[in-house]
ZAMARRO-495766 format. One record per residue (C-alpha): residue number from 1; x, y, z. Coordinates in Angstrom, 2 decimals, always signed. Layout:
// residues N
node nr NUM east X north Y up Z .
...
END
This chain:
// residues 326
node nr 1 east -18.93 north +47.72 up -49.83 .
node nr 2 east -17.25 north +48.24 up -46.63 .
node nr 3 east -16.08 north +45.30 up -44.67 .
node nr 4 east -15.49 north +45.26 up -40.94 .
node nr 5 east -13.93 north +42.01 up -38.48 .
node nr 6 east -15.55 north +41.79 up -34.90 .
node nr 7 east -13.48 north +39.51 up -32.66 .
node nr 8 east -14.23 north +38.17 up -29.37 .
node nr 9 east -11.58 north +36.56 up -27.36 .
node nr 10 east -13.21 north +34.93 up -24.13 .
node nr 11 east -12.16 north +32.61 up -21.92 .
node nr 12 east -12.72 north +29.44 up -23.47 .
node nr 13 east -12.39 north +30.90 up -27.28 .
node nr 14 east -12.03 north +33.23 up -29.86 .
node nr 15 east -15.09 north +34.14 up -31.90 .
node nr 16 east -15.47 north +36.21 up -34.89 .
node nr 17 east -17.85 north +38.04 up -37.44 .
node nr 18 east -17.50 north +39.96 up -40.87 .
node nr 19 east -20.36 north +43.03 up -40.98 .
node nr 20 east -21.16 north +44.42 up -44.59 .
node nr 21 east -21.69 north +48.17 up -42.91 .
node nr 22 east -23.72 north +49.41 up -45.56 .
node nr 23 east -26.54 north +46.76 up -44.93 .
node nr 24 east -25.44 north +45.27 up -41.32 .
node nr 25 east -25.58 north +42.11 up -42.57 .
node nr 26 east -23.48 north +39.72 up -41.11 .
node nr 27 east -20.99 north +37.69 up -44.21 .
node nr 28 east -19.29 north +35.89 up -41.77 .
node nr 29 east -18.47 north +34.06 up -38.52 .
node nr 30 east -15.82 north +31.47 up -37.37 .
node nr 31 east -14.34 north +30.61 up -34.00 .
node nr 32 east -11.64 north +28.74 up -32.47 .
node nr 33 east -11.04 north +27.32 up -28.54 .
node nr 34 east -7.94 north +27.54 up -26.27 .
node nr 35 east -8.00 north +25.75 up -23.21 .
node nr 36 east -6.73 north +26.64 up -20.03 .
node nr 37 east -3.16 north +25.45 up -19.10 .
node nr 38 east -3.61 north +22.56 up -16.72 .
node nr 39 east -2.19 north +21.41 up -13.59 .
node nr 40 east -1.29 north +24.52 up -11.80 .
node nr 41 east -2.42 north +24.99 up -8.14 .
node nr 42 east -5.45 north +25.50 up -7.01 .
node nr 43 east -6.86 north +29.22 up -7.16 .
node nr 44 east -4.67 north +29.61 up -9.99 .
node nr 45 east -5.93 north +29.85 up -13.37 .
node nr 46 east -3.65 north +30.89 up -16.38 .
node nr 47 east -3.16 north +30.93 up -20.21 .
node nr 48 east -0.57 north +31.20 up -22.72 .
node nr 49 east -1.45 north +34.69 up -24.97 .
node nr 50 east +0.05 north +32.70 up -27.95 .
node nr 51 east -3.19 north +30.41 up -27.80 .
node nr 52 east -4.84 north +33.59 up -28.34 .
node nr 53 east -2.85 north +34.55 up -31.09 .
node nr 54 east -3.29 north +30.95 up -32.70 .
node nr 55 east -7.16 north +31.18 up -32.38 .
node nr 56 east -7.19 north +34.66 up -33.66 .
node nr 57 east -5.29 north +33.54 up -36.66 .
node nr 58 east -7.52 north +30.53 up -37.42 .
node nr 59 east -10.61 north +32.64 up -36.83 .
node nr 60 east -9.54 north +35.20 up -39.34 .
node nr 61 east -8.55 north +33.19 up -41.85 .
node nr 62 east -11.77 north +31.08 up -41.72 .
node nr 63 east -13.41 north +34.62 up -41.76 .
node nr 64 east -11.33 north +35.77 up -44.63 .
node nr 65 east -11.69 north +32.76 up -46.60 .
node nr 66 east -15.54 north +34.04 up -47.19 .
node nr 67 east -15.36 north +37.29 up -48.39 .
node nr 68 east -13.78 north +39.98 up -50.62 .
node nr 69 east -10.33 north +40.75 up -48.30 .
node nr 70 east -9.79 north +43.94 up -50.05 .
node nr 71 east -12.89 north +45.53 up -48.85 .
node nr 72 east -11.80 north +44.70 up -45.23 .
node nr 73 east -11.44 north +48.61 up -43.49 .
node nr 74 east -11.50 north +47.93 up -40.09 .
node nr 75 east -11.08 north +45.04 up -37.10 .
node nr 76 east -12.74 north +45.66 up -33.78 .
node nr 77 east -11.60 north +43.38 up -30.77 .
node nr 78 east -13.45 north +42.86 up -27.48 .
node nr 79 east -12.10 north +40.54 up -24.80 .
node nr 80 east -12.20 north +38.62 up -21.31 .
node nr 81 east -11.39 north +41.69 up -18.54 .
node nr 82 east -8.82 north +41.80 up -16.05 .
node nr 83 east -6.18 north +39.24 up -17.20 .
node nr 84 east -2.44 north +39.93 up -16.96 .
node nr 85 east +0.33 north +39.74 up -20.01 .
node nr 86 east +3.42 north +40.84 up -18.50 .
node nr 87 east +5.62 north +41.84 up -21.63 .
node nr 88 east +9.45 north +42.58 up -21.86 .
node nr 89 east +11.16 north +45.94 up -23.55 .
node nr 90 east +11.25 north +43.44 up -26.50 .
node nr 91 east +7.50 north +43.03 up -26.72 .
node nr 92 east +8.59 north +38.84 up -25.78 .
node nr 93 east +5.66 north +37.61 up -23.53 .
node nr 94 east +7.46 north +36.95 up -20.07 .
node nr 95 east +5.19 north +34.03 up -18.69 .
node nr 96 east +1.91 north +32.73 up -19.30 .
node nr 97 east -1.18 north +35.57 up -18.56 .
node nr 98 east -2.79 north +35.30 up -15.20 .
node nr 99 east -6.92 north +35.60 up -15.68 .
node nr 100 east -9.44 north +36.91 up -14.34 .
node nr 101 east -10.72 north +34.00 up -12.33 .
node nr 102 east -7.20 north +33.78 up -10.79 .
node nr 103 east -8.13 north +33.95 up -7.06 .
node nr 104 east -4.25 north +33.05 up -5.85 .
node nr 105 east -3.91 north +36.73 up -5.35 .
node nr 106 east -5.88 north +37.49 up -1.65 .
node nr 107 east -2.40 north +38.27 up +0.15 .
node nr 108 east -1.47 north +41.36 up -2.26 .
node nr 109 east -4.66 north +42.28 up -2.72 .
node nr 110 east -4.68 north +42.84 up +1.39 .
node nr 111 east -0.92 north +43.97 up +1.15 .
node nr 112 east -2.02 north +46.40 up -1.61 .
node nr 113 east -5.04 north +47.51 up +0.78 .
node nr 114 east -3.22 north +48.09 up +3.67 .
node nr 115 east -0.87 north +50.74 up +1.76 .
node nr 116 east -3.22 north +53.13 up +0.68 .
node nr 117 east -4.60 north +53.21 up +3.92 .
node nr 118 east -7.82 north +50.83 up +4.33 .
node nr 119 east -10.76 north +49.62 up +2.27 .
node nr 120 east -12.16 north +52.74 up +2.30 .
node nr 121 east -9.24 north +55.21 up +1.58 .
node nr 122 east -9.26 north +53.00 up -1.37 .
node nr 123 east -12.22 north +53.22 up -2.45 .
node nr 124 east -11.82 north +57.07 up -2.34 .
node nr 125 east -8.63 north +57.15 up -4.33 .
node nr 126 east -9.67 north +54.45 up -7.39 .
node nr 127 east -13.39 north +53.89 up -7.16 .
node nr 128 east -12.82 north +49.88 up -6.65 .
node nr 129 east -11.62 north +47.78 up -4.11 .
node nr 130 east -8.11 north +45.36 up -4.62 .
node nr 131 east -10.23 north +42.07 up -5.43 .
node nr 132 east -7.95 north +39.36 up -6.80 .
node nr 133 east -9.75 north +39.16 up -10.05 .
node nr 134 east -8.20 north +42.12 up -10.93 .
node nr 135 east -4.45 north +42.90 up -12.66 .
node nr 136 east -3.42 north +45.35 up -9.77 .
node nr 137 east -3.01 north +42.38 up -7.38 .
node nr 138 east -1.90 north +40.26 up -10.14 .
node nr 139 east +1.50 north +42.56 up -10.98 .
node nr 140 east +2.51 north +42.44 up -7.23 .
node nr 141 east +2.06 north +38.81 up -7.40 .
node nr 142 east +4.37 north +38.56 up -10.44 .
node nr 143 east +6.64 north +40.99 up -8.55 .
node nr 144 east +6.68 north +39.09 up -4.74 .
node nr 145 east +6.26 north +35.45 up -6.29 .
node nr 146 east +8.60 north +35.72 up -9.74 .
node nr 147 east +11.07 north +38.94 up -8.78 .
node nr 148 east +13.54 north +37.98 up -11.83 .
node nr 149 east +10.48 north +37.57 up -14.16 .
node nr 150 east +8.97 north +41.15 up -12.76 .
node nr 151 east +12.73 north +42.69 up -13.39 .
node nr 152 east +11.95 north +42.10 up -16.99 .
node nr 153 east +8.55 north +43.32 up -16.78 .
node nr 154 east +8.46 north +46.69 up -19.26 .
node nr 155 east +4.85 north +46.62 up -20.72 .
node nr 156 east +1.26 north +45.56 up -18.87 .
node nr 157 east -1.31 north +44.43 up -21.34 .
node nr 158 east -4.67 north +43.18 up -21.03 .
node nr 159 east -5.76 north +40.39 up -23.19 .
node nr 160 east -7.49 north +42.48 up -25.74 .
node nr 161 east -4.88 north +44.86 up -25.82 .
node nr 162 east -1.99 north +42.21 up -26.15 .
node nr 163 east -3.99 north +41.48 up -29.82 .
node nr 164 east -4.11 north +44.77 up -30.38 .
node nr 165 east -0.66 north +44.67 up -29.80 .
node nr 166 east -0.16 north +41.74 up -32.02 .
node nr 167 east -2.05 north +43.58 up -34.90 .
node nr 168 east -0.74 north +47.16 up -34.67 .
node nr 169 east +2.62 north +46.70 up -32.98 .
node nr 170 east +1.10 north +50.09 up -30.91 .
node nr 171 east +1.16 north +49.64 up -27.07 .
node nr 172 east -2.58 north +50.95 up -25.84 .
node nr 173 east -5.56 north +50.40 up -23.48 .
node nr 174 east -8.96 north +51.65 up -23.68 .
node nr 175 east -10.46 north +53.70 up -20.37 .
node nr 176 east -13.42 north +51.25 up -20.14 .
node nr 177 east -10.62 north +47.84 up -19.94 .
node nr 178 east -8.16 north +49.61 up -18.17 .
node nr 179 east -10.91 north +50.30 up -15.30 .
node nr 180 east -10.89 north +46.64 up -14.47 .
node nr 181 east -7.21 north +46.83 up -13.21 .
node nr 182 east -8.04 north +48.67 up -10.40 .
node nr 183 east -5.25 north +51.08 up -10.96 .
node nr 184 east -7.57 north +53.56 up -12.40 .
node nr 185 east -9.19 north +56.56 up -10.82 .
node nr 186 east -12.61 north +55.89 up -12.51 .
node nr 187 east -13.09 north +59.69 up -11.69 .
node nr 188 east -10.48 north +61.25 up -13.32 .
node nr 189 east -10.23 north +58.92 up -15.52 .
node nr 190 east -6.38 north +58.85 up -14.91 .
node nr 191 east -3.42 north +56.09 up -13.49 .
node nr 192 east -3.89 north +56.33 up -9.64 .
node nr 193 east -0.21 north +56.84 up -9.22 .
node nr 194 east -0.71 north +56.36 up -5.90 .
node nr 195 east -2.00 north +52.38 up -5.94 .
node nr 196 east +0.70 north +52.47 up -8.97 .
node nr 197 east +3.53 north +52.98 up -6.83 .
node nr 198 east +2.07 north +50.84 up -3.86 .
node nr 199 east +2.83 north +47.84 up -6.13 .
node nr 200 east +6.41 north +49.19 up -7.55 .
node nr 201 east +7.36 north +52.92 up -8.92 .
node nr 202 east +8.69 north +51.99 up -12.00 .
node nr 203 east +5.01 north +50.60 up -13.11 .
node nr 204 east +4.09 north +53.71 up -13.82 .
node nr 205 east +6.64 north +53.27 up -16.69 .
node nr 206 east +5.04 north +49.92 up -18.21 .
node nr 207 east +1.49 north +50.88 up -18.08 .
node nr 208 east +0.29 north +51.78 up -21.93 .
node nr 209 east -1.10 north +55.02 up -23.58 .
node nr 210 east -4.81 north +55.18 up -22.43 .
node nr 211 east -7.49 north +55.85 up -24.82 .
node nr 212 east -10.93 north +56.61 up -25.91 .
node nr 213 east -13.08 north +53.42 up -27.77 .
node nr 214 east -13.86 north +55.49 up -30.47 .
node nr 215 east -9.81 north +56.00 up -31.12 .
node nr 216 east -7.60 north +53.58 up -33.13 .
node nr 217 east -5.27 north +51.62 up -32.06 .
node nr 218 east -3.65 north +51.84 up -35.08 .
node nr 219 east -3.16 north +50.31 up -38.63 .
node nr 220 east -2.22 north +46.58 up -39.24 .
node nr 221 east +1.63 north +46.23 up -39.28 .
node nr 222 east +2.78 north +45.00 up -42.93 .
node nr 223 east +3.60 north +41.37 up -41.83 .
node nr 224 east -0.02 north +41.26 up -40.81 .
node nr 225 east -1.36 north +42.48 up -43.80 .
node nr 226 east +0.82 north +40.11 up -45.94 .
node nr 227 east -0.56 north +37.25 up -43.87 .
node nr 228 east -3.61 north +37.57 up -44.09 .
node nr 229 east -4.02 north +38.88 up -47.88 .
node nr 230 east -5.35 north +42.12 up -46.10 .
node nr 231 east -4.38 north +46.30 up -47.35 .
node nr 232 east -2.02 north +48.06 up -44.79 .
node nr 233 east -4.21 north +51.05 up -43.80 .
node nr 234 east -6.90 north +48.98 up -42.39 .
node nr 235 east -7.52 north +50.21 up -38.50 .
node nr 236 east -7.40 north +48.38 up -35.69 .
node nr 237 east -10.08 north +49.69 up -33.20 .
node nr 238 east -9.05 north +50.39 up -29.35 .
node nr 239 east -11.85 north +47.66 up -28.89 .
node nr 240 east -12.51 north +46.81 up -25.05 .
node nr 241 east -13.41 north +44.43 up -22.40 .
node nr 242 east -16.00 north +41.98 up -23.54 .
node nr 243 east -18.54 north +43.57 up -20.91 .
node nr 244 east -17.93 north +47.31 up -22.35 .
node nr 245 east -18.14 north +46.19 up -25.87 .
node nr 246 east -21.21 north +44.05 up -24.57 .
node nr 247 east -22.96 north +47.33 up -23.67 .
node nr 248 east -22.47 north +48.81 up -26.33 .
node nr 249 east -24.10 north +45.90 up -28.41 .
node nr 250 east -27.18 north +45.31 up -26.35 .
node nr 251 east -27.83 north +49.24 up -26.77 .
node nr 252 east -26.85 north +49.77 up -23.44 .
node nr 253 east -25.42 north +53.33 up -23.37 .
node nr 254 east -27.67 north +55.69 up -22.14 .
node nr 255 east -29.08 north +55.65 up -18.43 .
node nr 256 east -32.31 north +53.23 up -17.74 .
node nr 257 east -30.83 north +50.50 up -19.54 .
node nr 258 east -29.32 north +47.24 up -17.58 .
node nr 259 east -27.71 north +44.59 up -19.48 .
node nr 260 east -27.77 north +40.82 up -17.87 .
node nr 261 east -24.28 north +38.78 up -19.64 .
node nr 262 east -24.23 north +35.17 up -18.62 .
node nr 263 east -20.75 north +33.02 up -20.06 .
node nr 264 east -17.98 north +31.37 up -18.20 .
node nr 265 east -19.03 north +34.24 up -15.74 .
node nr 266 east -22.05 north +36.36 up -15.08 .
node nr 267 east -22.28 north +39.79 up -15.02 .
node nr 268 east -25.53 north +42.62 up -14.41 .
node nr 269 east -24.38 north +46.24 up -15.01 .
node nr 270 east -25.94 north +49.52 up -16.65 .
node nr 271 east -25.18 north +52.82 up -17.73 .
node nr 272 east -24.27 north +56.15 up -16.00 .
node nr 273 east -23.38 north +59.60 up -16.91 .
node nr 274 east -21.56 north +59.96 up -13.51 .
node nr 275 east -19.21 north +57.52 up -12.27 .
node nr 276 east -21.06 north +55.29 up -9.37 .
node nr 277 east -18.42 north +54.38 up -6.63 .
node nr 278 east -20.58 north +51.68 up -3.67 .
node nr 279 east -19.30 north +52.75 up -0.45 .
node nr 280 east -18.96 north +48.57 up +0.11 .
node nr 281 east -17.47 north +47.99 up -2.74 .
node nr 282 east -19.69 north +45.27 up -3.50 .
node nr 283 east -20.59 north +46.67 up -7.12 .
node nr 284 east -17.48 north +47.64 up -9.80 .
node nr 285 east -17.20 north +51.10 up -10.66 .
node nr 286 east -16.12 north +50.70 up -14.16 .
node nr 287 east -15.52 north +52.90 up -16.78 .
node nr 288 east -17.76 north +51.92 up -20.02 .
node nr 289 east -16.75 north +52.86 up -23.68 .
node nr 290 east -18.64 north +55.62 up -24.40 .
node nr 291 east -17.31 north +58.09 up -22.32 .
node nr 292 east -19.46 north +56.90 up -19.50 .
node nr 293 east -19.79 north +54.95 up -16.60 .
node nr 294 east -20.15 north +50.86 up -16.32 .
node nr 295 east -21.41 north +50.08 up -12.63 .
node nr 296 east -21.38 north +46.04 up -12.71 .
node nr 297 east -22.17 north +43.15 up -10.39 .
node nr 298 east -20.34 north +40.13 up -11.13 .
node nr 299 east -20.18 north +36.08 up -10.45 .
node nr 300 east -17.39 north +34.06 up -11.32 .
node nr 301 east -19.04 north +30.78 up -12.18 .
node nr 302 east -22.35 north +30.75 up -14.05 .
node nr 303 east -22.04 north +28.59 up -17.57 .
node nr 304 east -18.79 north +26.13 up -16.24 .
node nr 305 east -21.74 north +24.78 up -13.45 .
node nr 306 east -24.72 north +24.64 up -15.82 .
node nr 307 east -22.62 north +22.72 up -18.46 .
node nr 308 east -21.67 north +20.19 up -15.87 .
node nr 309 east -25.03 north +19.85 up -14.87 .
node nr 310 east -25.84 north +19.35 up -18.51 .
node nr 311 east -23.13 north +16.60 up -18.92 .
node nr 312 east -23.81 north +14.71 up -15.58 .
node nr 313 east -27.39 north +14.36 up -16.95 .
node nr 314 east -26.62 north +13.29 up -20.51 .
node nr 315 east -28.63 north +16.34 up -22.14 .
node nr 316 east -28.11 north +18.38 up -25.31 .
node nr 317 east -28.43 north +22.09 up -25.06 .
node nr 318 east -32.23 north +21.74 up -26.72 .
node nr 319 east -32.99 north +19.27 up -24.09 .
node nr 320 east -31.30 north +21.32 up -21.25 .
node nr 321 east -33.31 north +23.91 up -21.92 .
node nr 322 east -36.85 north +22.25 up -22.06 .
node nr 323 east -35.81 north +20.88 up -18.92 .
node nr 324 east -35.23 north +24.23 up -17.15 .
node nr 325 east -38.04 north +25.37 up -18.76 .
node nr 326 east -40.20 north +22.91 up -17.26 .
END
């Protein structure tokens, strides 16, 4: 028997399975919030990537706790896209991670704009516009905003990389994640060095080692293994962004297919053998995790306004859902 750990880390927790591979039957599952750190201004939204640390810990061991842990082989992590973990050279978490539905970014994302020569020079060069959901703006933030923090800056990490990172010790981001920072040619498949060195050029120096899904990140380091009762050579997965990873689980990896993803946001995207670049900009031109293309349409807020409309009315989720029904 072959055991493999599926983790999840979204916005408002960290969810995870145990898969018997052999049959695809499902041992396990156990999850664990983190809430967002509160009272910042508004447009800003933020977390600490020890939370997500903390609720990967408790998820494991409540995973762990039902099974066999020496036929554990492999861990595969998805997570929320776009979010920022600015790390130092020694791998020390400089401030708190700036998300993806941080909007207090508009001014670099125009700044950012304006240097590689207009909306559509940009598209042209990256295959996505500077939105403020994205890391690109969020790094010139850190470095116009917090210039002594962005001095220290020596590794950029997304959140499913940065538990990677806590796993393997092994500094990596998969194509299909790494698309969402909008310092990606989605093309080439490369670092746009030139929207790299619009924000700073020694970024070029902090961004990780890019790589395929299908690649490792690497094994657990021993301190992990010893925590968690686990054997050293089991792999870590590059994993991906929750909507690649998504994709992939909804079958959605061959052209024809479209995928509809509705959480703390809301997101309608498909597969493509050939990158798709909108001439607006309007749709994401993501890489997926297949070696393919991800073109996705997105909205910010979609289960944070149903679940207040559930609360203001006093329903359960059955009840909620008779009612919509209705």
């Amino acid at each position: 028997m072959s055991l493999f750990i599926g983790i999840d880390c979204g916005t408002q927790g960290t969810k995870g399975i145990i898969l018997d591979c052999e049959t695809g039957e499902t041992l396990a599952t156990a999850r664990a919030s983190h809430s967002m750190i509160a009272g910042l201004p508004a447009g800003h939204s933020e977390q600490n990537p020890s939370d997500w640390t903390d609720a990967l810990e408790q998820v494991l061991d409540g995973l762990l706790d039902q099974v066999d842990r020496a036929k554990v082989r492999g861990i595969g992590i998805s997570g929320q896209q776009h979010g920022f973990v600015p790390m130092d050279a020694a791998g020390k978490v400089i401030r708190p991670a700036k998300l993806w539905n941080d909007t207090s970014t508009a001014a670099e994302c125009a700044l950012l704009t304006k240097k590689l020569g207009g909306e559509k020079a940009v598209l042209r060069k990256t295959g996505n516009r500077f939105l403020p959901g994205f890391t690109a703006p969020k790094i010139l933030w850190l470095k116009r905003h917090e210039p002594k923090n962005f001095k220290r800056l020596a590794h950029v990490l997304l959140p499913h990389d940065y538990l990677n990172w806590y796993l393997t010790g092994n500094y990596t981001m998969e194509y299909g994640d790494a698309s969402g920072t909008a310092l990606l040619d989605v093309r080439k498949r490369t670092w746009c060095k030139e929207a790299v060195r619009a924000i700073d050029s020694r970024l070029e120096k902090a961004l990780p080692k890019l790589i395929e899904a299908h690649e490792a990140a690497g094994c657990i380091r021993p301190e992990i293994a010893a925590r968690f009762g686990l054997n050293t050579d089991v792999l870590v997965s590059a994993g991906g962004g929750d909507n690649m990873m998504g994709a992939i689980g909804t079958g959605n990896v061959e052209p024809g297919i479209v995928s509809a993803s509705f959480g703390t946001s809301g997101t309608i995207y498909a597969c493509s053998n050939k990158p798709v670049v909108d001439p607006d900009g309007e749709i994401a031109a993501f890489c997926d995790s297949t070696g393919n293309w991800l073109p996705l349409l997105c909205t910010m807020n979609v289960t944070t306004a149903t679940e207040m409309m559930r609360a203001l009315f006093g329903r359960d989720l059955r009840q909620y859902d008779s009612d919509v029904l209705a």
